[in-house]
C-alpha angles and dihedrals in degrees: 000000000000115000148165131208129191127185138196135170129213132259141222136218103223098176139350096056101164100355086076084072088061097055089267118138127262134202121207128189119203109239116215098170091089125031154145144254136196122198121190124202132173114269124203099215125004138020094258126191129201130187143123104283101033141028116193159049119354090225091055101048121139123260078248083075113030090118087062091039091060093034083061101045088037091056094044095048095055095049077047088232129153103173131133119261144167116217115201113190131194119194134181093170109106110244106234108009098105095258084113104253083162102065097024096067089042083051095049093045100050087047090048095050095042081053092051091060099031098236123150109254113190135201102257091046089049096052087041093047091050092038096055084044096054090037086060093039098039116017108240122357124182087231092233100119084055082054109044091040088061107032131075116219124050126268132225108208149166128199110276092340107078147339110200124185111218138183117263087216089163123133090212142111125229122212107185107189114205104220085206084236109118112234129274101204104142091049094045091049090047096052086050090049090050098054094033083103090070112082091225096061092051091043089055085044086056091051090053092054095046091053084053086056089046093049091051090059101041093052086048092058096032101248109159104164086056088045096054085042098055084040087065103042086056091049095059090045087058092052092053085057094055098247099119126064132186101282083068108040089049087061091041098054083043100058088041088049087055091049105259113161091243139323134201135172108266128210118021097323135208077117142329108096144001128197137203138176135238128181087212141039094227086058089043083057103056087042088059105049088043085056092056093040084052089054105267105146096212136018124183127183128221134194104229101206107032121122118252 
């Protein structure tokens, strides 16, 4: 039976959560260890979709799913198809938790239907396709999570100025805990709008950009301990803006508390995902298992460092 698979994999935000609205730079990781595949099959009578949160008729998907939605008719439009389809999708990529759920399974699909008809998809077609599908689903997006769901390497970026891939040349392992809490993240960048008139906040916003400065070095000359230590001051930053909450501070004293190098929320915050550090695997693995024990609903581990 013809078929067509695409595949994508999810990203972090390792510093620069909030200041990036302010012009400061921002540094995102791709995240491989979770991910997600479409898969595209023939279908006799109606363009079906099938997923975890929806079974059905394309036409009739949910608002949930209106980026999807526009990355599908978008991608079938410019191969000039109307055929009739059933995409199946598997995630393992948390909805809602910063990691870019959003982008990733417009990026695998897109991939998936290009493949199905064995059409060339660059880059460039693929970024535009996704882009003009968030833009309709979500207003304005800075295209990142479409970036850093497709590509390889991490980016350095700022807001409208500049968006630089750099090489993850660090000897470290990652451990990102999941609070179970969805993220609050348009609640947590209106309070700090509404206080960026006070000196202190934007003095705070400027520190965050400056970390970012520091964590793009560190991760250049492989420098882990000053990493972990630049990911807690800007966690702490974080907390004195109000986007943390308790469900996060309690995993990040844990994984301190189980020596991990540093450790920081991670997304937009107010729940969704932490992150710490650890030099070793075998350090990665007790902090993990001291992050479930402390409530955390899912870890994963990742190899900073290996090649995708």
């Amino acid at each position: 039976m013809r078929k067509g698979q695409g595949h994508s994999h999810g990203k972090i935000i390792l510093m620069g959560e909030h200041s990036v609205v302010y012009g400061e730079p921002a540094l995102a990781i791709p995240f491989p260890s979770v991910g997600i595949t479409a898969t595209i099959t023939p279908n006799q009578e109606e363009l079906f979709l099938a997923c975890e949160f929806y079974q059905g008729l394309v036409s009739d998907m949910p608002e949930l799913l209106e980026s999807l939605h526009h990355a599908i008719t978008i991608s079938l439009d410019y191969l000039n198809k109307q055929d009739t389809l059933t995409i199946e999708i598997e995630s393992t990529i948390p909805a809602e938790r910063g990691m870019g759920s959003s982008a990733a399974v417009a990026v695998a699909t897109v991939r998936g239907i290009f493949d199905y008809y064995k059409a060339r998809l660059s880059d460039d077609v693929l970024l535009h396709i996704v882009g003009e599908a968030e833009k309709i689903a979500h207003g304005n997006p800075s295209g990142l999570d479409a970036l850093m769901t497709s590509r390889h390497v991490p980016y350095f970026f700022a807001k409208n100025q500049f968006m630089e891939a750099i090489t993850l040349n660090l000897s470290a392992w990652l451990i990102v805990a999941d609070t179970g809490i969805t993220g609050q993240t348009k609640a947590a960048v209106k309070e700090i709008a509404n206080h960026y008139h006070i000196a202190d906040v934007q003095e705070l916003i400027h520190q965050l950009g400056d970390l970012a400065k520091k964590a793009k070095t560190y991760i250049s000359q492989n420098k882990p301990e000053a990493l972990g230590q630049v990911m807690t001051q800007a966690h702490g930053i974080l907390t004195q803006l109000n986007v943390s909450n308790e469900p996060l501070n309690k995993l990040v004293r844990t994984a301190l508390q189980n020596k991990a190098l540093g450790a920081k929320l991670t997304g937009g915050g107010r729940g969704g995902c932490m992150i710490a550090l650890a030099a070793t695997h075998s350090e990665a693995s007790k902090i993990q298992q001291a992050l479930t024990l402390a409530g955390a609903q899912k870890t994963w581990l990742y190899q900073m460092g290996e090649s995708l």
